[in-house]
PASEBA-1860 file (N, C-alpha, C; in nm, 3 decimals):
! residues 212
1> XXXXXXXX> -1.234/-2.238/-0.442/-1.369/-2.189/-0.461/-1.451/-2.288/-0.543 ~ -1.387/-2.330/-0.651/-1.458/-2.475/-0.714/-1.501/-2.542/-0.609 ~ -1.401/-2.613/-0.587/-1.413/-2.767/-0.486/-1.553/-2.703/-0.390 ~ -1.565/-2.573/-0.350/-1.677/-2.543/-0.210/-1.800/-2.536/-0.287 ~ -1.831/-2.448/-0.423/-1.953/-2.453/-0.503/-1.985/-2.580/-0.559 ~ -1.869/-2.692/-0.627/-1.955/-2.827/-0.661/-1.943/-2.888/-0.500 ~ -1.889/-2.880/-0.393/-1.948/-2.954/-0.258/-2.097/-2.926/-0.239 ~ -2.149/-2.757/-0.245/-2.264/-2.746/-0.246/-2.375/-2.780/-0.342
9> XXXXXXXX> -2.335/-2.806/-0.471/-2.381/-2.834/-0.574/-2.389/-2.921/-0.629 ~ -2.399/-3.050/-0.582/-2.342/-3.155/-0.619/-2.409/-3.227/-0.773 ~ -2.515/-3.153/-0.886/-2.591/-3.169/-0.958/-2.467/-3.080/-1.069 ~ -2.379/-3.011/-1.031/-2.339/-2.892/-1.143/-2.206/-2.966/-1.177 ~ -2.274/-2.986/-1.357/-2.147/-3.097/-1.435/-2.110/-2.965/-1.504 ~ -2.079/-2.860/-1.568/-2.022/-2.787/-1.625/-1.918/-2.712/-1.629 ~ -1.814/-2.686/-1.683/-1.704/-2.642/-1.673/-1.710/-2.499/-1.581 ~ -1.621/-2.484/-1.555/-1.547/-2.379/-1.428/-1.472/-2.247/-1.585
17> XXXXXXXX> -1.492/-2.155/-1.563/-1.449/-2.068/-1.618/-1.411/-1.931/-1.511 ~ -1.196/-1.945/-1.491/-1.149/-1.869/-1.399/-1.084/-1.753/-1.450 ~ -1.101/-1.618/-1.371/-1.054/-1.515/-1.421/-1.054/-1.435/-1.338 ~ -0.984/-1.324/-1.333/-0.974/-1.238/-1.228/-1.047/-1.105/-1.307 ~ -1.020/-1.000/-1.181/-1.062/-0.873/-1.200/-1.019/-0.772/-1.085 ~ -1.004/-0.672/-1.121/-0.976/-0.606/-1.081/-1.122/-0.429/-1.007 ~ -1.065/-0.350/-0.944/-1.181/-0.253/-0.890/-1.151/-0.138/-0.990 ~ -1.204/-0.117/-1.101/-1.197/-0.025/-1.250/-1.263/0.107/-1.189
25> XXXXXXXX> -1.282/0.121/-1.061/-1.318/0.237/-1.033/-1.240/0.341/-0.967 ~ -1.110/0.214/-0.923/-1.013/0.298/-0.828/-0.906/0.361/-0.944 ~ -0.836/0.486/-0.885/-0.727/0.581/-0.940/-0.607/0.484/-0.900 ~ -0.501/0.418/-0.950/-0.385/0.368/-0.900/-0.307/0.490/-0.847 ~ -0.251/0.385/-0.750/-0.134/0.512/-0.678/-0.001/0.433/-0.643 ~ 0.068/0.491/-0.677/0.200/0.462/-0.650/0.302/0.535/-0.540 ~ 0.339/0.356/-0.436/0.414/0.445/-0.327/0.560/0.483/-0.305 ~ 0.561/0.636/-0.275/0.726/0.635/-0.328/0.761/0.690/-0.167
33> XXXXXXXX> 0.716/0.682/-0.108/0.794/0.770/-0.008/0.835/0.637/0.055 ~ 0.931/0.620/0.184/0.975/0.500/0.274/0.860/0.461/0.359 ~ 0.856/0.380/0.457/0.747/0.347/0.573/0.800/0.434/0.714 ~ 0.740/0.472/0.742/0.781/0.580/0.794/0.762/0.530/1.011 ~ 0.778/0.603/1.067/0.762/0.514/1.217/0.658/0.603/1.295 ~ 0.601/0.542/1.392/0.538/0.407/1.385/0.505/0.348/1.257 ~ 0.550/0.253/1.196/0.467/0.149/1.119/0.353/0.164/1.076 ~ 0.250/0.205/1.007/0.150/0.196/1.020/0.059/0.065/0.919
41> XXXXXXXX> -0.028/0.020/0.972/-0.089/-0.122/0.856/-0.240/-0.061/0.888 ~ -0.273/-0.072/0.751/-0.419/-0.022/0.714/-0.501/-0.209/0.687 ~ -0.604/-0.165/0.725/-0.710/-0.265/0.717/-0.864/-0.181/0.691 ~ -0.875/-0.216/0.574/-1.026/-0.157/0.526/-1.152/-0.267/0.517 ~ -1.285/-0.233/0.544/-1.387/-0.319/0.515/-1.495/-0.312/0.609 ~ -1.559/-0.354/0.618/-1.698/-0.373/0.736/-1.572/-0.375/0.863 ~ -1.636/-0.290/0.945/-1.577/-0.261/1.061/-1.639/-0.323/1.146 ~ -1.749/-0.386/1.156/-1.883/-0.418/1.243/-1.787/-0.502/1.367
49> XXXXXXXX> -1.771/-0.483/1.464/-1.752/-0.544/1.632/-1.766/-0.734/1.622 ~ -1.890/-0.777/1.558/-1.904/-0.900/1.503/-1.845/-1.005/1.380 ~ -1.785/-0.891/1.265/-1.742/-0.948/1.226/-1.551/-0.920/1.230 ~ -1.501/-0.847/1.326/-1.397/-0.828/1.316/-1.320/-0.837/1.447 ~ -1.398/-0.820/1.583/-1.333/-0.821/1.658/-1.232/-0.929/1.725 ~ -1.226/-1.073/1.610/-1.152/-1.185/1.653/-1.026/-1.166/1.606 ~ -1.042/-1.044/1.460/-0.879/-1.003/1.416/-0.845/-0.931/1.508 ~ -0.929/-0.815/1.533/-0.829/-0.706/1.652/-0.770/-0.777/1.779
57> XXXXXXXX> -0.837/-0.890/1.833/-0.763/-0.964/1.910/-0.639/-1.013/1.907 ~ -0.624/-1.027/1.778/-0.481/-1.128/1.729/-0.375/-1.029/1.746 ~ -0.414/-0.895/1.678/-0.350/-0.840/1.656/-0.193/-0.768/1.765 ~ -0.107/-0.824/1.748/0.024/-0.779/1.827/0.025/-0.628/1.876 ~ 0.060/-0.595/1.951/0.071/-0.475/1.995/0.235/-0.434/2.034 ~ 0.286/-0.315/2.015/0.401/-0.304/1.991/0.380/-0.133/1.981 ~ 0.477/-0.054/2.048/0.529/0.077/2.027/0.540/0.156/1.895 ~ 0.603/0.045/1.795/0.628/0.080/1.655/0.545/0.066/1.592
65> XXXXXXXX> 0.434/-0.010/1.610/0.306/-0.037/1.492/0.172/0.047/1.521 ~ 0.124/0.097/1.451/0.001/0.158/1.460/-0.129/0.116/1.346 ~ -0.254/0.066/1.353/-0.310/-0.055/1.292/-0.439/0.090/1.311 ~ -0.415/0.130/1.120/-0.490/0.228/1.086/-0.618/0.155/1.001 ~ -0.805/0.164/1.048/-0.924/0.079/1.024/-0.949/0.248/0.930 ~ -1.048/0.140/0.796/-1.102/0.270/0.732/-1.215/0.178/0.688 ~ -1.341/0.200/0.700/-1.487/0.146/0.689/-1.568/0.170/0.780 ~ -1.707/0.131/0.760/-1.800/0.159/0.854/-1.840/0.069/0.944
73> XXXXXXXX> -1.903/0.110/1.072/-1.894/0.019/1.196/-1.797/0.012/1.288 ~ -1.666/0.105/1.254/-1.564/0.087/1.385/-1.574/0.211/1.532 ~ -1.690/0.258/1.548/-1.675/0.296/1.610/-1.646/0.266/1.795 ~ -1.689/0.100/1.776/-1.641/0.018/1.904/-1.453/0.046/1.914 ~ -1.436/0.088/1.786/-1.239/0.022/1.837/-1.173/0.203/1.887 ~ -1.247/0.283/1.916/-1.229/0.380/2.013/-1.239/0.401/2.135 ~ -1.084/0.431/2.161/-1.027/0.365/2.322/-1.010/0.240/2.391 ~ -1.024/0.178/2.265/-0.980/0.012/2.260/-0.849/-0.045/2.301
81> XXXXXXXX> -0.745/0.007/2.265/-0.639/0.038/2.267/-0.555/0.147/2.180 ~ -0.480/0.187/2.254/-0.327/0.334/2.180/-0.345/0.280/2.068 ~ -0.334/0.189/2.019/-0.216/0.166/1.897/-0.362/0.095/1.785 ~ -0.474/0.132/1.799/-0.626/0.135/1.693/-0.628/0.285/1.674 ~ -0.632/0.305/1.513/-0.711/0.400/1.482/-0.844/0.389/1.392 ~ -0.940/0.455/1.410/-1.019/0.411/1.302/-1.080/0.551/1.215 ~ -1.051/0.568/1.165/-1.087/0.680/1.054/-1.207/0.691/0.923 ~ -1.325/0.631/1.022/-1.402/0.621/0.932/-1.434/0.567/0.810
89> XXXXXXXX> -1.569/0.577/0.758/-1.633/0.543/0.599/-1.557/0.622/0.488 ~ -1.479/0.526/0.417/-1.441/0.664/0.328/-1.513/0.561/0.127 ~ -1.572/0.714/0.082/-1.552/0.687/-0.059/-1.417/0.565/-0.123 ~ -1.513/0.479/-0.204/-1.409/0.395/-0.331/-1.372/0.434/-0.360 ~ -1.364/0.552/-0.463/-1.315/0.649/-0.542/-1.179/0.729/-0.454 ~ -1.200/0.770/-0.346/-1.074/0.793/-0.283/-0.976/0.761/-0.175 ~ -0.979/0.642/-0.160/-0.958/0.503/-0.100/-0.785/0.482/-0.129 ~ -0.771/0.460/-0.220/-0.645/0.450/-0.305/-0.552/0.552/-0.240
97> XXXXXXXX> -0.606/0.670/-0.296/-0.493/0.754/-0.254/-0.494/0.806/-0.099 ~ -0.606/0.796/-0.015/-0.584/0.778/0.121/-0.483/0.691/0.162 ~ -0.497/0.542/0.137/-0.415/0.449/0.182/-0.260/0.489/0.142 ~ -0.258/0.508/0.018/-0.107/0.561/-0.030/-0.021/0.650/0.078 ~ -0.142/0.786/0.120/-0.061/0.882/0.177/-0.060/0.809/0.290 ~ -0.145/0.758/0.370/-0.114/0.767/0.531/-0.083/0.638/0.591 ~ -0.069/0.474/0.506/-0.033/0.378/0.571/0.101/0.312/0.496 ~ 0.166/0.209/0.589/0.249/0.143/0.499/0.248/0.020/0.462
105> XXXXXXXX> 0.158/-0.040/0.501/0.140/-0.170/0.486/-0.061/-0.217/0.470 ~ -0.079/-0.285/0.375/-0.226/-0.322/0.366/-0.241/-0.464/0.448 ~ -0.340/-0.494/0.518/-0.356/-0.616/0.569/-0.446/-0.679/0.546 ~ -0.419/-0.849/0.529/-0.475/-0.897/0.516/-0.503/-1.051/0.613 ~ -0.547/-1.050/0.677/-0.640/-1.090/0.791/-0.743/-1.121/0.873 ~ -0.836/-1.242/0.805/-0.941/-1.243/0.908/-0.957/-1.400/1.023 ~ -1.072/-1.459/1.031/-1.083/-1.543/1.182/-0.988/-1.649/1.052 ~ -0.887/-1.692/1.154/-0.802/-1.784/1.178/-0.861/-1.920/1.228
113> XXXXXXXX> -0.930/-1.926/1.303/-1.009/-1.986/1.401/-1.088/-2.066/1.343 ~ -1.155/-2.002/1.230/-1.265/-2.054/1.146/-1.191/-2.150/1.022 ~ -1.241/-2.328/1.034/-1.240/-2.359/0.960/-1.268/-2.337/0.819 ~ -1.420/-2.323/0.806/-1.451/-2.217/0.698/-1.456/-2.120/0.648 ~ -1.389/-2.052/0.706/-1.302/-1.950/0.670/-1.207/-1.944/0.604 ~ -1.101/-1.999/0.648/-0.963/-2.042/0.601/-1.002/-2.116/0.503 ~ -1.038/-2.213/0.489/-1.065/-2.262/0.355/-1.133/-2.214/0.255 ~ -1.259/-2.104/0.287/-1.264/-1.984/0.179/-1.165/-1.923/0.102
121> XXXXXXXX> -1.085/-1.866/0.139/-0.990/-1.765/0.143/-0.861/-1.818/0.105 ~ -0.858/-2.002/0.151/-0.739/-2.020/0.079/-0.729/-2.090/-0.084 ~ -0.881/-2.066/-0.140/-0.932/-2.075/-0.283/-0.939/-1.943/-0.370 ~ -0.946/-1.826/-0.296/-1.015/-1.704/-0.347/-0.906/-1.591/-0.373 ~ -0.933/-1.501/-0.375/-0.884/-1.351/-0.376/-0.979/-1.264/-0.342 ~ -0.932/-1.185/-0.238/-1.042/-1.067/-0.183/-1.042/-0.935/-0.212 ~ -1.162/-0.854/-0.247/-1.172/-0.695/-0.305/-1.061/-0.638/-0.203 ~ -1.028/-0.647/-0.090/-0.889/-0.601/-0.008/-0.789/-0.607/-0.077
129> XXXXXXXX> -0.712/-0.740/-0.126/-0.637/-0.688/-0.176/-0.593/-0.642/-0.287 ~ -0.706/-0.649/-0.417/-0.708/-0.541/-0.494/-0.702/-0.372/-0.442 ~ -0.778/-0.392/-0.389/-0.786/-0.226/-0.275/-0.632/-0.192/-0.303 ~ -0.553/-0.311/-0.165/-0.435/-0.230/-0.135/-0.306/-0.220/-0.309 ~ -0.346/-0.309/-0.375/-0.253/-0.289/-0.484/-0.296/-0.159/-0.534 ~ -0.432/-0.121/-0.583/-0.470/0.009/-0.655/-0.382/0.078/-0.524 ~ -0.403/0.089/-0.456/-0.348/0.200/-0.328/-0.134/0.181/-0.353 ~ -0.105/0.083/-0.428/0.061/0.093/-0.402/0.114/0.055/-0.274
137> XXXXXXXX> 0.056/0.000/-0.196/0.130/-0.001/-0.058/0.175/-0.186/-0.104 ~ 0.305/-0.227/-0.009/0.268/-0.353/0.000/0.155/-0.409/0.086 ~ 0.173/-0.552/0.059/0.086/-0.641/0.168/0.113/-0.712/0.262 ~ 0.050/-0.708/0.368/0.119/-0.829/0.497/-0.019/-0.885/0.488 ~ 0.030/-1.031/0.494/-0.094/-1.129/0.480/-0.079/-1.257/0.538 ~ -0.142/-1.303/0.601/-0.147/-1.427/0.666/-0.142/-1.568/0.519 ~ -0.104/-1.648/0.598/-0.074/-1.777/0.455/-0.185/-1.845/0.427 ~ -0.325/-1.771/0.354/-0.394/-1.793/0.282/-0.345/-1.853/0.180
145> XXXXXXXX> -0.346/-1.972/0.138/-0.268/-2.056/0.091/-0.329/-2.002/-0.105 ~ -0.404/-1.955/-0.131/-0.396/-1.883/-0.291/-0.342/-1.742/-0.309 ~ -0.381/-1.645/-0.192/-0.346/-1.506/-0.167/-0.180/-1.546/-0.171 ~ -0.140/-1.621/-0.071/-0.009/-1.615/-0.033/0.089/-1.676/-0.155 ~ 0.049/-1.759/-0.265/0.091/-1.813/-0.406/0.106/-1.672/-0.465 ~ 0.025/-1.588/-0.468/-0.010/-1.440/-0.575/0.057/-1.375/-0.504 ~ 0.098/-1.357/-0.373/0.183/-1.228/-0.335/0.373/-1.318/-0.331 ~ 0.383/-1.380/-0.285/0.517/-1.464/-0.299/0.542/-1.472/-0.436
153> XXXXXXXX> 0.472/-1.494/-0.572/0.553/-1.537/-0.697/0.523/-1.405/-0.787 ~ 0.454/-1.295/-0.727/0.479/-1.151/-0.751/0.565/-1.043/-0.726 ~ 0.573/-1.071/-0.535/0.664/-1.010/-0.483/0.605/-0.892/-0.463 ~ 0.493/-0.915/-0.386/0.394/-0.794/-0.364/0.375/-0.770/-0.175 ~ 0.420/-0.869/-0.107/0.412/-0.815/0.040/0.471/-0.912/0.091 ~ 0.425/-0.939/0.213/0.503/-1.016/0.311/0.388/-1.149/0.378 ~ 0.437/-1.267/0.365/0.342/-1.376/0.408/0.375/-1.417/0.580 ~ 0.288/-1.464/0.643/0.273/-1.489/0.815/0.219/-1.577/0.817
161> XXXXXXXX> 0.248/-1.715/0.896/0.199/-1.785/0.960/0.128/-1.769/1.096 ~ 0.185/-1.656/1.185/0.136/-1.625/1.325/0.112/-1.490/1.342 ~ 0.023/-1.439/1.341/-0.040/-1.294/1.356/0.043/-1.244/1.457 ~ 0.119/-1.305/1.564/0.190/-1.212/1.651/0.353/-1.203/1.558 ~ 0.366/-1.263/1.462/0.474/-1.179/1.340/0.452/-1.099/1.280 ~ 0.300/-1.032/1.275/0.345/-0.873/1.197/0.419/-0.733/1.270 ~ 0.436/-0.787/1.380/0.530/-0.704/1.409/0.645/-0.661/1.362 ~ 0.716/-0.797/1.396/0.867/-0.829/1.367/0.882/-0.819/1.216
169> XXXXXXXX> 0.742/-0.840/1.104/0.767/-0.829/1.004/0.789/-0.654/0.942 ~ 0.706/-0.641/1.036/0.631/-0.451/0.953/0.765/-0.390/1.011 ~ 0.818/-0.431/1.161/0.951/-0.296/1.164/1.061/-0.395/1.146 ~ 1.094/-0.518/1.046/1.258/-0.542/1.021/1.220/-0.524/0.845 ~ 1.112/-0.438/0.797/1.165/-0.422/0.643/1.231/-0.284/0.646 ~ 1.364/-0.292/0.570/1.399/-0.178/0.539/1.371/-0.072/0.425 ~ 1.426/0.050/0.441/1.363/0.098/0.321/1.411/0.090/0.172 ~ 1.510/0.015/0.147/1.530/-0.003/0.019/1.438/-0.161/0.018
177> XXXXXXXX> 1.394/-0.251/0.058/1.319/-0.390/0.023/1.169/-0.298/0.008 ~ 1.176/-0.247/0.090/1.023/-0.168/0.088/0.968/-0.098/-0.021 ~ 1.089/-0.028/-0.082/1.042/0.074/-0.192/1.087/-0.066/-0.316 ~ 1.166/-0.164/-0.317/1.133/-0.249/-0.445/0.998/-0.311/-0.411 ~ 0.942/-0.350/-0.320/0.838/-0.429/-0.300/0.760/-0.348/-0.372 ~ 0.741/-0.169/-0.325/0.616/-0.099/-0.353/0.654/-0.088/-0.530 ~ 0.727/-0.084/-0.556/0.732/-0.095/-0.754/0.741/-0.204/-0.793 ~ 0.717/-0.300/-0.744/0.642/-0.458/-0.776/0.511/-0.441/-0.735
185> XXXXXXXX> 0.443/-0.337/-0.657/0.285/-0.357/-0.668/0.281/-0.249/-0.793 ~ 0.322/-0.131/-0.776/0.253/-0.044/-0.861/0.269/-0.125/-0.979 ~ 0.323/-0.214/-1.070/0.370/-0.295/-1.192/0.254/-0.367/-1.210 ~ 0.242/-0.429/-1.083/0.145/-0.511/-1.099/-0.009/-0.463/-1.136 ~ 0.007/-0.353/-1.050/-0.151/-0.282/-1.075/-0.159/-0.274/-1.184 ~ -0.072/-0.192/-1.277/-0.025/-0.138/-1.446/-0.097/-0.228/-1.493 ~ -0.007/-0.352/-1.505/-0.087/-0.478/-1.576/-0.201/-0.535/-1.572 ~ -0.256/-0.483/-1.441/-0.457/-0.537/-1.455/-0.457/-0.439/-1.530
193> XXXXXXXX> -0.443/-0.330/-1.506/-0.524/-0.183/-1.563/-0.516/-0.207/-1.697 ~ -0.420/-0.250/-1.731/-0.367/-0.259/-1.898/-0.464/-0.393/-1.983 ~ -0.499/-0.473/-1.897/-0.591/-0.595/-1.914/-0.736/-0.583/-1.905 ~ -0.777/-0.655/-2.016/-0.938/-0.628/-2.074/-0.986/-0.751/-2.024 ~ -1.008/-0.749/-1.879/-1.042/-0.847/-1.797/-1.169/-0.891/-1.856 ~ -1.216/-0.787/-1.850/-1.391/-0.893/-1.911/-1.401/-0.967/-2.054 ~ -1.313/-0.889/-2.117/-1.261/-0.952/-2.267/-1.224/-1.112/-2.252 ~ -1.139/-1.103/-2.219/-1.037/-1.235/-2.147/-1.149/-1.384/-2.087
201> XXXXXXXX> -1.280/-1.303/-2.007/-1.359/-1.425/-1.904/-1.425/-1.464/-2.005 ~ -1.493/-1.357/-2.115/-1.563/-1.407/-2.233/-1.558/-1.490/-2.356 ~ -1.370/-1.462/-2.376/-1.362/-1.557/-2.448/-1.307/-1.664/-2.410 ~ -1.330/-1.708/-2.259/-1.243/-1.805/-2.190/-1.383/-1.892/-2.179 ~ -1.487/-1.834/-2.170/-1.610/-1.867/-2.128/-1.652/-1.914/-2.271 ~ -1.626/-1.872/-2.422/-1.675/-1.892/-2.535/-1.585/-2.076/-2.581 ~ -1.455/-2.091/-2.577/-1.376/-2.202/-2.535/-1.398/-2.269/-2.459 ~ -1.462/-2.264/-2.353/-1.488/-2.408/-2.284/-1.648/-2.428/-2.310
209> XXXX> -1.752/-2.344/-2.376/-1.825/-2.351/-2.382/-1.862/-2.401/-2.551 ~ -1.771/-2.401/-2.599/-1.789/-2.431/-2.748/-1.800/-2.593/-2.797 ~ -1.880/-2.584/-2.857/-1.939/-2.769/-2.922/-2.025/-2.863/-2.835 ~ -2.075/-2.739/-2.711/-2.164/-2.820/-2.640/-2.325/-2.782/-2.678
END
């Protein structure tokens, strides 16, 4: 994300001050039950036909998986195919514990295709997958090369090189890897929640900003 704001910026000499955050609005939830069959992988966000329909393309199709959409704009992915559901706009506030009860896997996935894209995304972290951690589920995520550093040295989901592997990924986890995975997210959530994120940017921001 640096390297793309001073590419655009090429006038901005001042220090970079990095920090995360978390969505302080969501209820954490913790998942205890197994993944249950069909498979199910939740994908939340702008549903809009334009900006999504290059993922639903990718997306593998398979008996065992069922690829549950929650945001607004999906009403194109009805009768799209069996194995799309889309369940509407739902409240932030109860987001979390939707995802908890009814999916097993959060996804993370968009155009592949897009140079700039991929190179967004492989600097960043996206409100998704905060989403799916407040929610407890693991993650299946394509190798967004920063996302995929944070879920591999956490031990928070499962990384893909080829979108036609979430198949093979979502039905060969069993349910004992599954339920340690899901108490390596809920842990993880703990610890933002427990963290005074804005505390932390301010005085990170007061240190690199000091004696100038």
């Amino acid at each position: 994300m640096e390297r793309m704001i001073r590419r655009r910026h090429i006038d901005l000499s001042t220090p970079f001050v990095h920090y995360g955050f978390s969505p302080h609005y969501a209820n954490r939830a913790e998942k205890k039950e197994a993944p249950g069959y069909p498979r199910k992988i939740g994908f939340v966000g702008n549903l809009s036909k334009a900006r999504v329909e290059k993922l639903v393309r990718m997306l593998p199709s398979n008996a065992g998986v069922e690829y549950c959409f929650y945001g607004p704009g999906g009403e194109w992915l009805a009768g799209l195919r069996q194995d799309l559901r889309w369940y509407g706009s739902v409240n932030a506030e109860d987001l979390p514990a939707l995802l908890n009860a009814n999916v097993d896997f959060g996804l993370l996935l968009y155009d592949i295709s897009s140079p700039a894209w991929v190179e967004y995304l492989d600097m960043t972290t996206t409100l998704k997958f905060f989403t799916y951690i407040y929610s407890g589920i693991p993650i299946l995520s394509y190798s967004y090369r920063h996302i995929a550093e944070v879920i591999r040295s956490h031990g928070l989901g499962y990384v893909f090189d080829d979108p036609a592997d979430i198949v093979h990924i979502a039905l060969g986890v069993d349910e004992a890897s599954y339920r340690e995975t899901a108490q390596r997210v809920a842990r993880f959530a703990q610890n933002l929640s427990e963290r005074n994120l804005l505390m932390e940017f301010v005085q990170a921001a007061l240190e690199v900003t000091k004696g100038q």
